[in-house]
C-alpha positions in Angstrom: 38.9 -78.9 -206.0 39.3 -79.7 -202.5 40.3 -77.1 -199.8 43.8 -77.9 -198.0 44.2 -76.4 -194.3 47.6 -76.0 -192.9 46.6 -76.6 -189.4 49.4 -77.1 -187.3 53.8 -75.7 -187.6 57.0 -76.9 -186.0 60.2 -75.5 -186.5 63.8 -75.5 -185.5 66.0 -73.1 -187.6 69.0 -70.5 -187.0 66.2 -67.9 -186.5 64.8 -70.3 -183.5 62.7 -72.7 -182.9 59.4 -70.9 -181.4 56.8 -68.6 -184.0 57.2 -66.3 -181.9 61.0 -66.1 -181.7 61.8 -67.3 -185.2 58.9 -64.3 -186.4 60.6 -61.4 -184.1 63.9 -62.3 -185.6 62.7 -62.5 -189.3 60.9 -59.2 -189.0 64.0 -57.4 -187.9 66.2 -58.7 -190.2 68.1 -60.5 -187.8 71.4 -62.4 -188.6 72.6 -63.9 -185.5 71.9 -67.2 -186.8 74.9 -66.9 -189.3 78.1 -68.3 -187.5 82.0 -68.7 -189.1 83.1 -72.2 -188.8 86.7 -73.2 -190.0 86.1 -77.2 -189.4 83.9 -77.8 -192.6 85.9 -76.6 -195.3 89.8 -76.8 -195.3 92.1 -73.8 -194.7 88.6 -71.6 -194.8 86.4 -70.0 -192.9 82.9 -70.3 -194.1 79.6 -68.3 -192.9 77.0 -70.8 -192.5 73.1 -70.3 -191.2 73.8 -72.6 -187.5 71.2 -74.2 -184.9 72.5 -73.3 -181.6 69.4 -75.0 -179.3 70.0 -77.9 -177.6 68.3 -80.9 -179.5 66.4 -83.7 -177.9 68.2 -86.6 -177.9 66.6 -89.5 -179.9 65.6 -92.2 -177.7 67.5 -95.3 -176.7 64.8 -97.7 -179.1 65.5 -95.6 -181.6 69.4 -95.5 -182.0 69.5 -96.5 -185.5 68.0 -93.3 -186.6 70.4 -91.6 -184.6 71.6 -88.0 -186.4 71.8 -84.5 -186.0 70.0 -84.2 -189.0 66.9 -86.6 -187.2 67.8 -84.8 -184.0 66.6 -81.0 -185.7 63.9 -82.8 -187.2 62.6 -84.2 -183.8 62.8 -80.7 -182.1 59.8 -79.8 -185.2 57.9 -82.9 -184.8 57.5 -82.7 -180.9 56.0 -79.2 -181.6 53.2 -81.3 -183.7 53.4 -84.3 -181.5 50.3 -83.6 -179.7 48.0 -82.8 -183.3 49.3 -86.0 -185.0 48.3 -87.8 -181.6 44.5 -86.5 -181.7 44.7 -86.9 -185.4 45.5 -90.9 -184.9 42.2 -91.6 -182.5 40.0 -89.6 -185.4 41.5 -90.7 -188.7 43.7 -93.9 -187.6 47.5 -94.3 -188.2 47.3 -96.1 -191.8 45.4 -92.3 -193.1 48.0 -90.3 -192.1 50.8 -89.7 -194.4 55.0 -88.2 -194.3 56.1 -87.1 -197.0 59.7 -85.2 -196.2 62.2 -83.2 -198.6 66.2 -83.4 -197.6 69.2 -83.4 -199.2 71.6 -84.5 -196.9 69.9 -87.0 -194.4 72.2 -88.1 -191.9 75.8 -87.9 -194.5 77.4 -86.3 -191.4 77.6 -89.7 -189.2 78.8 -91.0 -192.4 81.9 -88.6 -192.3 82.4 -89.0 -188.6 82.6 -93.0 -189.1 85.0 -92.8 -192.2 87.4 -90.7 -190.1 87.1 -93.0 -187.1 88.1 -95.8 -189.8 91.1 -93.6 -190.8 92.1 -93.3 -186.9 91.3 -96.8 -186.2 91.4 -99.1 -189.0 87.7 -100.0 -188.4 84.5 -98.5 -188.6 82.6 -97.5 -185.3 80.0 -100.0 -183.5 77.3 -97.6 -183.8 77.6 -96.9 -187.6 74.5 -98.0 -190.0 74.7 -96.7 -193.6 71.2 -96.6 -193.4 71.0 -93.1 -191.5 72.6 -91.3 -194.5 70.1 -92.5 -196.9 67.9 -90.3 -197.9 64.5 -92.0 -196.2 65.8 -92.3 -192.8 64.4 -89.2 -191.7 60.8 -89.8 -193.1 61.3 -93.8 -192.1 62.4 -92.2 -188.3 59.3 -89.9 -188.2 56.9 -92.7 -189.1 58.1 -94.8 -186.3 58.0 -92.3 -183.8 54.9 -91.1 -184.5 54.0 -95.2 -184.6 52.1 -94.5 -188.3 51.3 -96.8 -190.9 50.0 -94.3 -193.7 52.0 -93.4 -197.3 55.8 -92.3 -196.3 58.3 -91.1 -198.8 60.7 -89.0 -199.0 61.7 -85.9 -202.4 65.0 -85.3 -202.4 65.2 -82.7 -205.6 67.7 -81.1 -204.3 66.5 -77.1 -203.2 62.8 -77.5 -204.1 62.6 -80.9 -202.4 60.5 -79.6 -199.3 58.6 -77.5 -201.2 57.3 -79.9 -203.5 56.4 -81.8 -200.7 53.0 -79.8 -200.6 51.8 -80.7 -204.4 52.6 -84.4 -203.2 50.6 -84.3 -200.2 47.5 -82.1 -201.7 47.5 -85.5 -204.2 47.1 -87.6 -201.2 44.3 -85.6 -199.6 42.6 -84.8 -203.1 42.9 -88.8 -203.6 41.4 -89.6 -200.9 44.2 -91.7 -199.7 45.3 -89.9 -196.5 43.0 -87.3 -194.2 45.9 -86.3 -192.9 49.4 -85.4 -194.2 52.8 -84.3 -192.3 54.8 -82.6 -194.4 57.9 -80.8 -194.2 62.2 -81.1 -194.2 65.1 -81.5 -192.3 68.9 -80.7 -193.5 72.0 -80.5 -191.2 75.3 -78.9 -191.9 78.2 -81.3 -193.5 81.5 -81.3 -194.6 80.4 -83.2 -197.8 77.9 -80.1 -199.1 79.9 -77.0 -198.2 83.2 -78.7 -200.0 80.6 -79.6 -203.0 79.7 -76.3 -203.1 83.2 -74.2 -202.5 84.6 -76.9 -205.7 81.7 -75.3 -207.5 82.9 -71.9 -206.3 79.2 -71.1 -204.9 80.0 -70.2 -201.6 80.4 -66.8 -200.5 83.2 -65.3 -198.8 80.7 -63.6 -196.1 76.9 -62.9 -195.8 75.5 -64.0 -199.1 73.6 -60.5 -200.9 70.6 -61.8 -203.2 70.4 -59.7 -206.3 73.4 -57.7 -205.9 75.7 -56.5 -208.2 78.6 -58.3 -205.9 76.9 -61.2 -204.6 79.5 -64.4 -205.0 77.3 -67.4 -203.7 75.5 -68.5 -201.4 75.5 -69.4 -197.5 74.8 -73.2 -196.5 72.3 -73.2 -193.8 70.4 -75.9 -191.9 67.1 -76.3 -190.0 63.9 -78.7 -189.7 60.3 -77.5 -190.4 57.0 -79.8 -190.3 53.0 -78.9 -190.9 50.2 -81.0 -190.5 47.9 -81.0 -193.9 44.1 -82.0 -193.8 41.3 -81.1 -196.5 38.8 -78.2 -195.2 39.4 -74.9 -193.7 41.5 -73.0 -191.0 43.5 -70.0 -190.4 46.4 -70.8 -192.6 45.3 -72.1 -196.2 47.6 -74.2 -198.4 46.2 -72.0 -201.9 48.2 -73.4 -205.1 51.2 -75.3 -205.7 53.2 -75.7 -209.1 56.1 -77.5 -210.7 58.2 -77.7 -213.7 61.5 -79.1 -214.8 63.3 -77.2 -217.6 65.9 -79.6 -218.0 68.3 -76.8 -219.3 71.8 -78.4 -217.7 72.8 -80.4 -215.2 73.4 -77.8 -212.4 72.3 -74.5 -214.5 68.8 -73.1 -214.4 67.4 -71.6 -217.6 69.0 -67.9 -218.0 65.6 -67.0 -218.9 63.6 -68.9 -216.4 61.4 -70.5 -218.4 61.1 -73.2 -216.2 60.4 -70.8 -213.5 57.8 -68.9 -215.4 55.8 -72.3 -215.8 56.2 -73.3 -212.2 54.6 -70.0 -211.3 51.7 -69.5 -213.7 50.6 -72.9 -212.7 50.7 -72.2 -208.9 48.8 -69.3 -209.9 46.6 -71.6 -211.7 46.1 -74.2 -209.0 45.4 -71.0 -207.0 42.3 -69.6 -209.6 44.2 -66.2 -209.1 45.8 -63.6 -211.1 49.3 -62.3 -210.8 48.3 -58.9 -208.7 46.7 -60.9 -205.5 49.8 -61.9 -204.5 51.0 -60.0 -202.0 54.3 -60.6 -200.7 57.3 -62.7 -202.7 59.7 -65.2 -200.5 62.3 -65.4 -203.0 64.8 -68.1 -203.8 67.4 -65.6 -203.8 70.5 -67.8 -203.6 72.8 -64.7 -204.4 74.3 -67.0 -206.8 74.9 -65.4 -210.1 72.7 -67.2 -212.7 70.2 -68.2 -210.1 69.4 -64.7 -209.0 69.4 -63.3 -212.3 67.0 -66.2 -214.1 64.4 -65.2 -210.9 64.4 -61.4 -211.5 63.6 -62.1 -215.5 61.0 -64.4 -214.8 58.6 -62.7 -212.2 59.2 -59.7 -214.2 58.1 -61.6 -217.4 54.8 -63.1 -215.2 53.9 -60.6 -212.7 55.0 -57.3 -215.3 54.1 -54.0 -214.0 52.6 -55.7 -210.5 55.1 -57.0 -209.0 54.2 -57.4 -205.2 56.7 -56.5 -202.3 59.6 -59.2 -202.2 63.1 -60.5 -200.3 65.2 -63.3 -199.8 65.2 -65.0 -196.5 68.6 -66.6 -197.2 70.9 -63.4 -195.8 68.9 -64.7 -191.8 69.0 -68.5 -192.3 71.1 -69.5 -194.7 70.7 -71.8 -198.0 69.1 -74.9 -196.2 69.6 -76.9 -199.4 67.0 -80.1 -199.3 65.2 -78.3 -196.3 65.1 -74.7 -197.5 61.5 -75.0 -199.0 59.6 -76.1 -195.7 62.1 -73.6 -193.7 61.0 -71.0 -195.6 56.8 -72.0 -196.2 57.3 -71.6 -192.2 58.3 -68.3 -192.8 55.4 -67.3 -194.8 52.7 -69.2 -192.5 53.9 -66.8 -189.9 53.9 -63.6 -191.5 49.9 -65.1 -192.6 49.4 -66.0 -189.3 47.7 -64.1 -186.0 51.4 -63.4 -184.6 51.8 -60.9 -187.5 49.0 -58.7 -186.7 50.5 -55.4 -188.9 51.5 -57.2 -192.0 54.9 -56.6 -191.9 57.5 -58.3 -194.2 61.3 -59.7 -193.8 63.5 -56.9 -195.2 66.3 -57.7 -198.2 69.1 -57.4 -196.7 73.0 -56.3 -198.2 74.5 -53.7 -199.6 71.4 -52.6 -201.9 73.6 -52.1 -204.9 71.2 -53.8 -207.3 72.8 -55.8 -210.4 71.3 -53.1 -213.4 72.0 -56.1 -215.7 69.0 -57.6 -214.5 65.0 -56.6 -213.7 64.8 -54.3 -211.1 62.4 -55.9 -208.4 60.7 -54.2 -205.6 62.1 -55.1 -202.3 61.4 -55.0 -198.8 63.1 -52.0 -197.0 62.9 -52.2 -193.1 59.6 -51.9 -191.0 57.4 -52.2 -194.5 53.8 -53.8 -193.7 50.8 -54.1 -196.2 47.9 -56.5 -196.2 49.0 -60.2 -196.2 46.3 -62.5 -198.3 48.0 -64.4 -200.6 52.1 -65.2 -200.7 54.1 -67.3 -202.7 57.3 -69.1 -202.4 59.5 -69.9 -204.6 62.4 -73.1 -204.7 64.5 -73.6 -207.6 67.1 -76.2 -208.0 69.9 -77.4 -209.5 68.9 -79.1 -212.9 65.7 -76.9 -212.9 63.2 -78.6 -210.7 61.3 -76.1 -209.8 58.5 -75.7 -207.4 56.2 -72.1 -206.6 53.7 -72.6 -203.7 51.2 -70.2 -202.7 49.6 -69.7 -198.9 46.9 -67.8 -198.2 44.3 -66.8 -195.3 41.6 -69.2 -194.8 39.3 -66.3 -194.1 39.4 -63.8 -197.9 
């Protein structure tokens, strides 16, 4: 099977929107990112993972892909901009591919215009439906970047970006595209965190993964992009799996089964075994029956070698849509040069581990090992699952 290089990373998340920043602060376990706001949910205050950069503003051409949630995804693609533009003159634009995960699009401008209409009686001049769907981003992206390749969005709701890697590895192993951008963008809106609070998911402060007293979850949004070609370089993509159990409409599988197969078949795609993997980025939602179905299925696959493991989610929030490409940034980091002792993102909370479930082996502050191989896991609501595995292009 082919080789897939991760060659290039953009990024704009609470944590920040440089490697180097965004690595500093997930190292130290760093929470600044998580700000109260008391404007998206009514009569509550709600802990949410927060972009405080100032965006680019989308050009005037442009304006009907006009959003915040186009504006954070900008911010990652102008990190790229000059890869994609070398990448044009050597493959041309109809081999180059998007393929983008979300779950929210641009629904904020879509709340803004219906409470204009309720001031006003009319909607505003500058309102399109079209930048709420769903493939506005990825139909944005493709324009700016002036590209003619395959471009399609997954919206599966949390493992949406991070199924977008088994897409494009299809397209480069096809032969259809030499190059693929892949990635996610999510914003924060009113129409999510109310979803969520009616579902009683949100927690009342920082979210705690695994804990006997987590209570949900903390919404969090940010933008992420990488650049996909077949052949080698520092950062490899290593095996990708999926799997939908099906079990209920918003519950996973108590006992992950569809977890279980989305893992052994990254593992698979991989050709390793369970004990190369070095370090776990968890889904870790700090939702009860999500937290609980992860620990009982990497116990069931990885058994008594279980790697090193934590949830991200405590630092940048539950980026929904976007959480998968947020969090395969992380991991290309702690692969890459910048993280030259190995160290790991530490678990965060009050450490008071729920005995109902598999005890896993979590990262404690300032831990390091040898990073080779590290997988990530999304899991989402109607089990879709995806498990993708990076590695160093040089084992």
């Amino acid at each position: 099977m082919t080789e897939i290089a991760i060659t290039h990373l953009g990024l704009c998340t609470p944590l920040g929107q440089t490697p180097e920043q965004v690595l500093t602060h997930l190292l130290e376990g760093n929470t600044d990112g998580m700000q109260w706001r008391d404007d998206l949910i009514p009569n509550t205050q709600v802990l949410v993972g927060q972009v405080d950069a100032v965006l680019p503003e989308i050009p005037e051409h442009f304006k009907r892909f006009r959003s915040r949630n186009n504006q954070l995804l900008l911010a990652a693609a102008q990190q790229i901009e000059q890869q994609v533009e070398l990448a044009k003159t050597q493959y041309g634009t109809e081999r180059i591919g998007i393929i983008l995960g979300t779950s929210t699009s641009g629904i904020a401008r879509g709340e803004n215009a219906l409470a204009y209409r309720m001031e006003h009686g009319v909607l505003p001049d500058d309102y399109l439906y079209s930048k709420q769907e769903l493939g506005n981003s990825c139909d944005f992206l493709q324009h700016y970047f002036e590209l003619s390749g395959p471009c399609y969005t997954v919206s599966t709701a949390c493992s949406s970006s991070a199924k977008v890697f088994a897409s494009a590895k299809r397209l480069l192993n096809a032969g259809v595209c030499d190059m693929v951008i892949v990635g996610g963008a999510d914003s924060l809106c009113k129409l999510t965190l109310n979803g969520f609070h009616s579902l009683e998911s949100i927690s009342k402060g920082h979210c705690q993964p695994f804990s006997i007293n987590r209570d949900g979850i903390n919404i969090g949004e940010g933008a992420a992009l990488f650049t996909l070609v077949r052949g080698k370089s520092e950062i490899m993509l290593a095996g990708v799996g999926e799997s939908s159990d099906a079990h209920h409409i918003s519950a996973p599988h108590p006992e992950g089964t569809g977890a279980i197969a989305a893992i052994e078949m990254a593992l698979k795609d991989a050709n390793i075994d369970a004990y190369q993997i070095d370090y776990i980025n968890l889904h870790g939602t700090a939702t009860m029956k999500n937290d609980a179905m992860e620990s009982r299925a990497l116990a069931k696959v990885f058994g008594q070698s279980l790697p090193m493991m934590s949830s991200t989610k405590p630092l940048s929030g539950h980026a929904l849509g976007a959480a998968g490409a947020i969090e395969a940034a992380f991991c290309f980091l702690l692969l890459s040069k910048l993280n030259v002792t190995g160290r790991m993102p530490p678990q965060l909370g009050d450490h008071l581990w729920d005995e109902n479930n598999p005890l896993l082996p979590f990262v404690q502050s300032n831990m390091h090992t040898k990073l080779n191989y590290i997988m990530s896991n999304s899991f989402a609501f109607g089990g879709s699952n995806a498990s993708v595995i990076f590695c160093r292009g040089t084992i």
